[in-house]
N, C-alpha and C positions, 0 to 999 in steps of 0.2 A: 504494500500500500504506500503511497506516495505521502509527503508530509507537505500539508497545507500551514504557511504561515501567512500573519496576518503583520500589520506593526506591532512592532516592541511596544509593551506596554507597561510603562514603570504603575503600579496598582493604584488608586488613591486612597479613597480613604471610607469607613463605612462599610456597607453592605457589599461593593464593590473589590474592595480589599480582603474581605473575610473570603467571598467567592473566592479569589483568585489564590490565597492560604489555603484554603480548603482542597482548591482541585490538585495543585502540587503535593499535598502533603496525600494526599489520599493515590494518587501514583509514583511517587518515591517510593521504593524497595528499602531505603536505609537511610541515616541521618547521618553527618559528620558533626561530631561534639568536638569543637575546640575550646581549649584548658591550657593553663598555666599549672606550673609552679612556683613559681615568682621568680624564677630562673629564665625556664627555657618553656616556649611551646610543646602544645601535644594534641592533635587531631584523633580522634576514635571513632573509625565508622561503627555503628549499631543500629538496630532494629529498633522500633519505637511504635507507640501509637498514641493516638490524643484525642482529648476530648474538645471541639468544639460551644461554647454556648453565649450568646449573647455577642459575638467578635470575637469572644476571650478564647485563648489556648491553652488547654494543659498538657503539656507531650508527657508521654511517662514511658521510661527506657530503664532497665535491669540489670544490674551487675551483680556477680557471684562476690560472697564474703572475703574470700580469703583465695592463695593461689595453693597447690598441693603442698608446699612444705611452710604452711599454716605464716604467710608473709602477706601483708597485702601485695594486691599488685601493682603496676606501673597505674593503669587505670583509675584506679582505686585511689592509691596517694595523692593524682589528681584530683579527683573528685573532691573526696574529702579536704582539700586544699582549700577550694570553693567553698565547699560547706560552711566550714570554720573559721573563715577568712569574710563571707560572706559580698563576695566579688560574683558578675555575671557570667555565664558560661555564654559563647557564644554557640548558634546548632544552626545547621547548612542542611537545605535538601534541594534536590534539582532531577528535573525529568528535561533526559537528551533525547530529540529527534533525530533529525537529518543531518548530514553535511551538504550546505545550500550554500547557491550565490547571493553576496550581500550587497553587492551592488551590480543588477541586470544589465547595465551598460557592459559591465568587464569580467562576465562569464569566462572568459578563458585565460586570466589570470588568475595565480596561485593564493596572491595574498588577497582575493576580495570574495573569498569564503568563508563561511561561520561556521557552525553547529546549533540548528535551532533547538533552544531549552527555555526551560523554566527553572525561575529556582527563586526560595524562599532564604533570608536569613533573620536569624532572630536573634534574640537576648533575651535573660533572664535568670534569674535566681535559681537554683539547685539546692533541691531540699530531699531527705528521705521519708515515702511514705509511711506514716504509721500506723496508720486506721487499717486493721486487715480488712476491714469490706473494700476500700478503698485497693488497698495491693492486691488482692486474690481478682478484684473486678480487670484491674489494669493487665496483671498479668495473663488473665485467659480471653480479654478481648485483644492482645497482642498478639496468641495463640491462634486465636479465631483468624485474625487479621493475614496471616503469613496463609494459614492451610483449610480456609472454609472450612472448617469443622470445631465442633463446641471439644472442648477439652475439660478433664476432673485434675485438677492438680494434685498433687500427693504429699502430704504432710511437710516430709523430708524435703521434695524439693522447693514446697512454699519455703520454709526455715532458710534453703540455703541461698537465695539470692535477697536480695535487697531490690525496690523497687524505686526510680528517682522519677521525680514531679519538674519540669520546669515549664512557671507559668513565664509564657509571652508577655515582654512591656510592649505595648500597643505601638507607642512612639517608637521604639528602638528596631521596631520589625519591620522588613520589608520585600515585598514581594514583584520582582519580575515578571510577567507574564506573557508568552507568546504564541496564540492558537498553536494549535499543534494536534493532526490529526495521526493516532497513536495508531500502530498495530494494534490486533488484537488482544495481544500475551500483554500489553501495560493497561487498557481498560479496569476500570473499577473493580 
């Protein structure tokens, strides 16, 4: 199927914004969560899902406690850096179409080609969830979310992961948007 694009459309604001969050975040396969140490950068792509309501976003993404010889991990010391620090994480998502020409006059030159996409960036505070209705919801409509099908979580592996909330600042968000007629396999 051929990829229809329309003009780049920087989002505005409103109902028109949440739309255009929305349709990205709901064809993303995965988020890239960038974090500090107060050092050095660190990107971590991961799975995710969110809740939409009123404009507002809650993305909620899972990291495991500890790594096998009972250490946090690289990830983890990040996060927690966030947490305790209480600095914003930044979280990336984008949905790639085509390699298209970007400017019709000069199709047959190399540099006047794009990649049409979408992509959302946000900000916001990182926090641990701790309402189990709240974690066990997040983490079986993430479950849902990857493999249409309802999931029973199991004690042991509810215990061993940890569930993170970041709510979107409205202001600090923002979203790209570029029609973009998908194949089938990225549909809803």
């Amino acid at each position: 199927m051929r990829t229809k694009i329309n003009k780049e459309n920087y989002c505005g604001s409103g109902r028109e914004k949440t739309d255009c969050i929305t349709a990205v975040l709901h064809r993303s396969l995965s988020c890239r969560l960038g974090l500090t140490n107060g050092k050095e950068p660190y990107v971590i792509p991961m799975i995710f899902t969110f809740i939409e309501k009123d404009g507002n976003f809650d993305i909620y993404l899972h990291v495991h406690h500890l790594r096998n010889d009972d250490k946090p991990s690289r990830k983890r010391e990040y996060i927690d850096y966030h947490k305790d620090n209480k600095i914003d994480v930044c979280i990336e998502w984008d949905v790639v179409g085509s390699f298209i020409p970007s400017m019709g006059e000069k199709v047959g030159i190399g540099c006047f080609w794009t990649v049409a996409h979408s992509s959302v960036i946000g900000y916001g505070e990182i926090c641990e969830v701790v309402d189990d209705n709240e974690k066990r919801q997040a983490l079986e409509q993430q479950l849902t979310r990857y493999t249409s099908r309802k999931w029973k979580i199991r004690d042991k592996e509810y215990k061993d992961v940890d569930v993170l909330k970041i709510s979107l600042k409205d202001e600090k968000t923002n979203a790209k948007f570029k029609q973009i007629e998908f194949p089938q396999s990225f549909s809803e």
